[in-house]
C-alpha positions in Angstrom: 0.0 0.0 0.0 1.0 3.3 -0.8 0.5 6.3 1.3 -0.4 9.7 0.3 1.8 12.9 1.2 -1.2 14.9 0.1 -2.6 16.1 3.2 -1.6 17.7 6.6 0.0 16.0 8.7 1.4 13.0 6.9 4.0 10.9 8.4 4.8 7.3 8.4 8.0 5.1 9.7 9.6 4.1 6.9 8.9 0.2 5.8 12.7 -1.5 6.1 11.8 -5.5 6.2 13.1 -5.4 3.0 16.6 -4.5 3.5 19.5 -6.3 4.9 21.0 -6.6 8.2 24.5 -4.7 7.8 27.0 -3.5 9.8 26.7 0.1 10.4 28.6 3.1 12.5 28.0 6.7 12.9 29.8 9.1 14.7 28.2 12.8 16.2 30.1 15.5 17.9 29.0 19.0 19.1 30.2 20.8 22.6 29.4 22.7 25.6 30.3 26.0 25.8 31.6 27.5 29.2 34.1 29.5 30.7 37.6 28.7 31.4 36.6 28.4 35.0 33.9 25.8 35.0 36.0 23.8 32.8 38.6 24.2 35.5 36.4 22.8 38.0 35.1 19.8 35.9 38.8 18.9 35.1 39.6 18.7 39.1 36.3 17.2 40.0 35.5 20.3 42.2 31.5 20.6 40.6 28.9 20.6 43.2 27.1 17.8 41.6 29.8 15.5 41.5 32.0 14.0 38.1 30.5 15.7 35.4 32.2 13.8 32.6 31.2 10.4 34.3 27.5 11.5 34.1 27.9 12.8 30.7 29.1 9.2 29.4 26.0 7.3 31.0 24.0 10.0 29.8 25.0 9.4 26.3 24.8 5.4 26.6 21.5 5.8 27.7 20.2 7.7 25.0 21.4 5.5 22.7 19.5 3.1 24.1 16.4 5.3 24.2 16.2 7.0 21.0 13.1 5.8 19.9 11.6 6.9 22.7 11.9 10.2 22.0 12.2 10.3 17.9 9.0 9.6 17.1 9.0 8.2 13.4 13.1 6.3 14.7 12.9 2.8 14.5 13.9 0.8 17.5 17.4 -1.3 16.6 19.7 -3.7 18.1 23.3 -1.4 19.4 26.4 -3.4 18.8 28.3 -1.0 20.9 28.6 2.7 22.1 31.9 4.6 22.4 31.7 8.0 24.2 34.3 10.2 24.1 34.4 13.4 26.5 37.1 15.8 26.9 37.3 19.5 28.7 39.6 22.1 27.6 40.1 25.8 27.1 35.9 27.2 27.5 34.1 23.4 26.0 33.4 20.2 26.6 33.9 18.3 23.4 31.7 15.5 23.2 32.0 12.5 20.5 30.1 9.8 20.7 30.6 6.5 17.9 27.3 3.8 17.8 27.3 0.6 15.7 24.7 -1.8 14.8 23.9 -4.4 12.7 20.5 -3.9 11.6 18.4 -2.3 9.0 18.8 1.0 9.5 21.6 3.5 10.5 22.3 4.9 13.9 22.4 8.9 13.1 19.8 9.9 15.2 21.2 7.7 17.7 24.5 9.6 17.4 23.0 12.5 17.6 20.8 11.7 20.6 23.8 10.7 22.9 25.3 14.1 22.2 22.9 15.9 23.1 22.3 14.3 26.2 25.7 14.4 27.1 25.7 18.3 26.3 22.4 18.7 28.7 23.9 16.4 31.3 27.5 18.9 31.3 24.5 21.6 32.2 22.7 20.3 34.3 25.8 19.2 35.9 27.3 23.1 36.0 23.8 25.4 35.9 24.7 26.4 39.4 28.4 27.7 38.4 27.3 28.3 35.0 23.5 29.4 34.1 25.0 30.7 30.4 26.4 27.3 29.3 25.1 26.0 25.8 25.1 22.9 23.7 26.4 23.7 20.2 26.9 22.4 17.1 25.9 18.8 17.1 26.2 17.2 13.8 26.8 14.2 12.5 30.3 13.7 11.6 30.7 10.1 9.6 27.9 6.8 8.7 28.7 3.7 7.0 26.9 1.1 5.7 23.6 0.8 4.2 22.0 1.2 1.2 23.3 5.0 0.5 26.9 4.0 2.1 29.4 5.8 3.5 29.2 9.9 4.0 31.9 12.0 5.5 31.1 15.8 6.6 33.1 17.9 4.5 35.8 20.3 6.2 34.6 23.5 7.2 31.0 22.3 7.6 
């Protein structure tokens, strides 16, 4: 059967029992901004909330694992594995996070889901040192596998 676009309010999850399982990866970045300071106290475990980086991890493991939840039209798939990546220098806290599957469809949103809980859990983690923190610039940075195959962000994008 298929489904008109035609009228308001059309959406659908997209139909993949016709694809293959393959292996897939994508990586997402983006970063908190903050000050020198805060990033002073998160390096030396000095927040009043406790080991902001450690929370920040979970936090992004978790929402892998919970993406569907909260993407409504993102199908629920089997994760392979999660690598989190957190680092705090200068004014940020850089935030990577790699998620591989093999299943049926990619793990962008997935990606992108963990960085951004990481990012909210660095401020909600600091909003008493730092009310002005903000996430910024998550993207997705690489995918492979799939139908469409592999895609790379382009320097200076």
């Amino acid at each position: 059967m298929r489904w008109s676009n035609a009228y308001y309010g059309f959406m659908r999850m997209v139909d993949v029992t016709g694809k293959d399982r393959t292996v897939r990866v994508a990586t997402a970045d983006g970063y908190v901004q903050t000050t020198t300071a805060v990033v002073d106290l998160i390096t030396g475990n000095d927040t009043p909330k406790g080991d902001v980086l450690a929370a920040a991890r979970l936090a992004a493991i978790m929402a892998v694992k919970r993406t569907p939840d909260l993407i409504p039209l993102c199908h629920p798939i089997s994760i392979g594995g999660v690598d989190v990546d957190i680092t705090a220098s200068g004014n940020r806290v850089n935030l990577r996070v790699l998620v591989k599957t093999t299943d049926r469809t990619g793990v962008e949103m997935e990606a992108l889901t963990a960085v951004c809980a990481a990012g909210l859990t660095v401020i909600d983690m600091i909003k008493g040192v730092d009310p002005d923190a903000s996430v910024a610039q998550v993207r997705v940075l690489t995918k492979t596998g799939g139908k469409t195959g592999d895609w790379s962000r382009s320097e200076g994008r």
